[in-house]
Backbone as CSV, one residue per row, in Angstrom:
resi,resn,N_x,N_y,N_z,CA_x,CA_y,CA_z,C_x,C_y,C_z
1,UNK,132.352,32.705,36.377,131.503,33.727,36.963,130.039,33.393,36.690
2,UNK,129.250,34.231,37.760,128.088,33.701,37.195,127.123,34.154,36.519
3,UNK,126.290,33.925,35.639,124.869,34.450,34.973,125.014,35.456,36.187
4,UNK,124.503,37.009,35.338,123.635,38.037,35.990,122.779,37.487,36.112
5,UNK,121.488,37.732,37.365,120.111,37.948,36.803,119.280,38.283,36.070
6,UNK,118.570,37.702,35.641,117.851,38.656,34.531,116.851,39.492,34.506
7,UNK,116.869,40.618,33.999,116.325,41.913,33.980,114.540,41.631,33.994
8,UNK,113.909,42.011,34.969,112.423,42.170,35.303,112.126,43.117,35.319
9,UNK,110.859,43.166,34.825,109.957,44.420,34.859,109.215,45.385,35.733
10,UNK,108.851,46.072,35.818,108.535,46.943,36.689,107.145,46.398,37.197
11,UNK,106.342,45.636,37.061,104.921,45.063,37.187,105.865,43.630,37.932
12,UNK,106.789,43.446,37.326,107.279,41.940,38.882,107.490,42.633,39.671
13,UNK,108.322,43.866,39.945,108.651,44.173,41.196,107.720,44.813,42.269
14,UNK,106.725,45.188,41.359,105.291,45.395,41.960,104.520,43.729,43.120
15,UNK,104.781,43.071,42.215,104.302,41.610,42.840,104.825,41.647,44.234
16,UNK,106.220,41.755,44.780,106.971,41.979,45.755,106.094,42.546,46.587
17,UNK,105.347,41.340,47.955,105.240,42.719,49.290,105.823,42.885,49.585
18,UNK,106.799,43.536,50.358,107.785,44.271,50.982,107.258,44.900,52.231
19,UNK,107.681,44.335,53.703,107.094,45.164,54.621,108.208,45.043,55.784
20,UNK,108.146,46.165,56.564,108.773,45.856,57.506,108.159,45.466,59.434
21,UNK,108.868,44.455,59.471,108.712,43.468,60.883,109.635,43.694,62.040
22,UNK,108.929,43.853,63.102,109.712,43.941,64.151,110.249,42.910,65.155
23,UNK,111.145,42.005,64.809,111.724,40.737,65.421,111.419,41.020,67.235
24,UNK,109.815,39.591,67.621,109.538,39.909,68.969,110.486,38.567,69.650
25,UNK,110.841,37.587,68.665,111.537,36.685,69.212,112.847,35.946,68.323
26,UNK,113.899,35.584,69.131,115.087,34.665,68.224,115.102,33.888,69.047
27,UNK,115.771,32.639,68.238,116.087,31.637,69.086,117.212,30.782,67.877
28,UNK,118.054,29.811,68.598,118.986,29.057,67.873,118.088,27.932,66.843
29,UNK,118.190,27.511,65.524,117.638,25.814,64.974,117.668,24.894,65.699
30,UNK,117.107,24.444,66.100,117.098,22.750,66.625,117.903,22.464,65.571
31,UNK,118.197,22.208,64.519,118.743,20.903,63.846,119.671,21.693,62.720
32,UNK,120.062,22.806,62.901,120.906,23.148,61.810,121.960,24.348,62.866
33,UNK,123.343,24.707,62.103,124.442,25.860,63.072,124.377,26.574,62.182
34,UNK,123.707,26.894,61.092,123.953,28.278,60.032,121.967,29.032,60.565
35,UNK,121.250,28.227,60.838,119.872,29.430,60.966,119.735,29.414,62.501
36,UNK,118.700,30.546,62.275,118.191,31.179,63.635,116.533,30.905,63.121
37,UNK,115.803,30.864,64.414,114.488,30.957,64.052,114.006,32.422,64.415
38,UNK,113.012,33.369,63.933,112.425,34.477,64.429,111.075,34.566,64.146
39,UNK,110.761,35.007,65.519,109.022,35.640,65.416,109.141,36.885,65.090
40,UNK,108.384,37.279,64.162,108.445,38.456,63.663,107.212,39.460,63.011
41,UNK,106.829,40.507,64.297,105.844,41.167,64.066,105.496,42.538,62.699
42,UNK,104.583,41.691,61.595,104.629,42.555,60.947,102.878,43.885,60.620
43,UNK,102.679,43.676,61.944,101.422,44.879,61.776,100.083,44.074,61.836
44,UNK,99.751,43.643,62.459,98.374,42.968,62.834,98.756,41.176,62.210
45,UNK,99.884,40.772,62.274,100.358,39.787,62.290,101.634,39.254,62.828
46,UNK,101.696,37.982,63.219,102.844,37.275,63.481,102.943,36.157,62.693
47,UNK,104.773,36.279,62.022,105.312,35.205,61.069,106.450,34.701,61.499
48,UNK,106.647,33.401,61.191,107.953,32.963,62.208,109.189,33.116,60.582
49,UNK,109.915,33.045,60.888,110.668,33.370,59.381,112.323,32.269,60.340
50,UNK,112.623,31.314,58.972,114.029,31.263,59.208,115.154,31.850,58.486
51,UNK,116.406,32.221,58.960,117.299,32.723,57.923,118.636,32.350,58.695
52,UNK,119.335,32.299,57.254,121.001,31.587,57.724,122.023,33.174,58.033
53,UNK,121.096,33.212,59.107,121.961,34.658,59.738,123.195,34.193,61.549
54,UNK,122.802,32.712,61.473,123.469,32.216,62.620,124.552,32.753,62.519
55,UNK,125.574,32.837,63.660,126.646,33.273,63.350,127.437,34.738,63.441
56,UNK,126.301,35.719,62.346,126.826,36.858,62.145,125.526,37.426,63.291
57,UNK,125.001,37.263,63.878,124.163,37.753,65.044,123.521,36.958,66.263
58,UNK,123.646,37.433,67.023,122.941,36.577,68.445,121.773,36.722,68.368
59,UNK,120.967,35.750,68.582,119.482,36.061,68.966,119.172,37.121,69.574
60,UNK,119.489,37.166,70.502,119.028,38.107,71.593,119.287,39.683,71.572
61,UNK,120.271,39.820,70.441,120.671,41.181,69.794,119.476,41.313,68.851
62,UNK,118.703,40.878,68.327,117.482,40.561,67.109,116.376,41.333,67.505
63,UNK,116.083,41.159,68.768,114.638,41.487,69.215,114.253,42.593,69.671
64,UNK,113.158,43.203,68.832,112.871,44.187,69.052,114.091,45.060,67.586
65,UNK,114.690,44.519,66.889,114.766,45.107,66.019,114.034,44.986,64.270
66,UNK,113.690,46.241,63.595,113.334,46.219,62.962,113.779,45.835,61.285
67,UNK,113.156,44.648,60.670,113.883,44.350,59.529,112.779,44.486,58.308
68,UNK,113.532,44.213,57.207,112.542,44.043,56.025,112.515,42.309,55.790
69,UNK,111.276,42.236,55.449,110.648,40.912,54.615,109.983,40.861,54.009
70,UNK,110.164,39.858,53.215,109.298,39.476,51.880,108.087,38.960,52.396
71,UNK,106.857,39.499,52.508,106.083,38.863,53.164,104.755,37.982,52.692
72,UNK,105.064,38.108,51.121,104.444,36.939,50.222,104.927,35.751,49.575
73,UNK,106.581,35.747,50.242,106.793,34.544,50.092,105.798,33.134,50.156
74,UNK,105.928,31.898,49.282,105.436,30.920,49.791,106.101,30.523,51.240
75,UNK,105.471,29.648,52.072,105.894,29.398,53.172,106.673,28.558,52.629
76,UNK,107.943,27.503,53.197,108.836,26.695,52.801,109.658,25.987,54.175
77,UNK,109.769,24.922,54.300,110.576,24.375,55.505,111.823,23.993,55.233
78,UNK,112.283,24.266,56.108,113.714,24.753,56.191,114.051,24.080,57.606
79,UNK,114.852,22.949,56.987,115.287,21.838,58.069,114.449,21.321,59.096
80,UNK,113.244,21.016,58.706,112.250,20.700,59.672,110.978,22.093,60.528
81,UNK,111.761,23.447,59.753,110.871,24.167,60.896,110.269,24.950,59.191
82,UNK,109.266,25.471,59.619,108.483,26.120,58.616,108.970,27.986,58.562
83,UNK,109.075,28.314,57.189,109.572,29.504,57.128,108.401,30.152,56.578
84,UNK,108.127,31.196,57.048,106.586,32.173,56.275,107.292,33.366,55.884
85,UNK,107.953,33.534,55.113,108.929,34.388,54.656,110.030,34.872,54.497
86,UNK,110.864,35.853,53.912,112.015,35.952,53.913,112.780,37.397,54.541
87,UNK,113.658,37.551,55.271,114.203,38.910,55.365,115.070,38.866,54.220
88,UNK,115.599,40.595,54.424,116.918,40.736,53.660,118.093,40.990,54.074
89,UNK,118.670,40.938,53.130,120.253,41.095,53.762,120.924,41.343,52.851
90,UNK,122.210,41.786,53.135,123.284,42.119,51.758,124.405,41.300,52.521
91,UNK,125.256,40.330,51.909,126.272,39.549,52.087,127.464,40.361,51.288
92,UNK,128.986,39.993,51.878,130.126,40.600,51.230,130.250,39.426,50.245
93,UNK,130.761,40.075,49.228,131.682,38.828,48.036,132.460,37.794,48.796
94,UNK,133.109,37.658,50.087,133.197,36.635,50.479,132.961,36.093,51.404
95,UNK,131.334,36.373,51.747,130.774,35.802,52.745,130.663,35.519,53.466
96,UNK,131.857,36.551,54.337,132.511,36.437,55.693,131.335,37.752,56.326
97,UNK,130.760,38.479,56.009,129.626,39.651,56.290,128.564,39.424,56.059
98,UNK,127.423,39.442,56.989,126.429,39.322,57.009,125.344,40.235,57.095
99,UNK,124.509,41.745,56.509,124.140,42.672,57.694,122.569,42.795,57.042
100,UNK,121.622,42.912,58.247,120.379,42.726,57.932,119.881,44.265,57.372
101,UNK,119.131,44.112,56.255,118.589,45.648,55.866,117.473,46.047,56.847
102,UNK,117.770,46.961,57.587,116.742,47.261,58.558,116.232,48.906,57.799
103,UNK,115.038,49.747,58.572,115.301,51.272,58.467,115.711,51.811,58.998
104,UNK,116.148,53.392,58.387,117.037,54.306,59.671,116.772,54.996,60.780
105,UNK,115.222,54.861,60.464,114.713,54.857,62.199,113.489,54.297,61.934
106,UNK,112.809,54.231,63.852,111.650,53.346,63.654,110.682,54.051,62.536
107,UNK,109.903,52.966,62.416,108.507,53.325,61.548,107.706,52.445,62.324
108,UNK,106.214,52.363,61.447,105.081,51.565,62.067,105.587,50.500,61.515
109,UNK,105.645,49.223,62.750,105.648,47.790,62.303,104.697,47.503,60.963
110,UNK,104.582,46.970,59.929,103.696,46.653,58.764,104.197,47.208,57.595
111,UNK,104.455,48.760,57.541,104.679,49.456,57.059,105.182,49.106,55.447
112,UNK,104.144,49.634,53.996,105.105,48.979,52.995,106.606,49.157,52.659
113,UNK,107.733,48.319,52.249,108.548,48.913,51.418,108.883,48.846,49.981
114,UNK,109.152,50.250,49.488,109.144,50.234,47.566,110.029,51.030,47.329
């Protein structure tokens, strides 16, 4: 089994931006079958973000819906395409489920989450 994580403080989780983005575009990886690429509007910006959500969603089901991201991630490339952040998601224990944390209704694109 594995190491828990280890317990952080309330001033890291502060560090965390947290905002939510409104996916204006998906599209399939050029070069990988587990990611999707997305443009993703988060309030007087656009970030392209990749995530290994292939699979458990169609592009085209994506857009125009609203997700959370990490939006101080470092940027990082990811099989050749550049990622400017991260969404979230909660996976099942066996990784057959995929489901994106969105909110339960709209809000303003940008919007913090804490």
């Amino acid at each position: 089994m594995a190491e828990p994580p280890p317990v952080i403080q309330f001033d890291d989780f502060l560090k965390l931006n947290l905002r939510v983005g409104t996916v204006v575009q998906a599209e399939l990886h050029p070069q990988a079958d587990k990611l999707l690429v997305l443009q993703v509007d988060l309030g007087g910006e656009q970030r392209q973000l990749v995530a290994g959500i292939r699979g458990h969603y169609e592009p085209a089901a994506l857009v125009g819906k609203q997700i959370i991201v990490v939006a101080n991630l470092a940027p990082r490339m990811m099989r050749g395409v550049e990622s400017q952040g991260m969404l979230l998601a909660a996976t099942s224990p066996d990784q057959s489920q995929v489901i994106l944390l969105t909110t339960e209704r709209p809000i303003a694109t940008g919007a913090r989450v804490s």
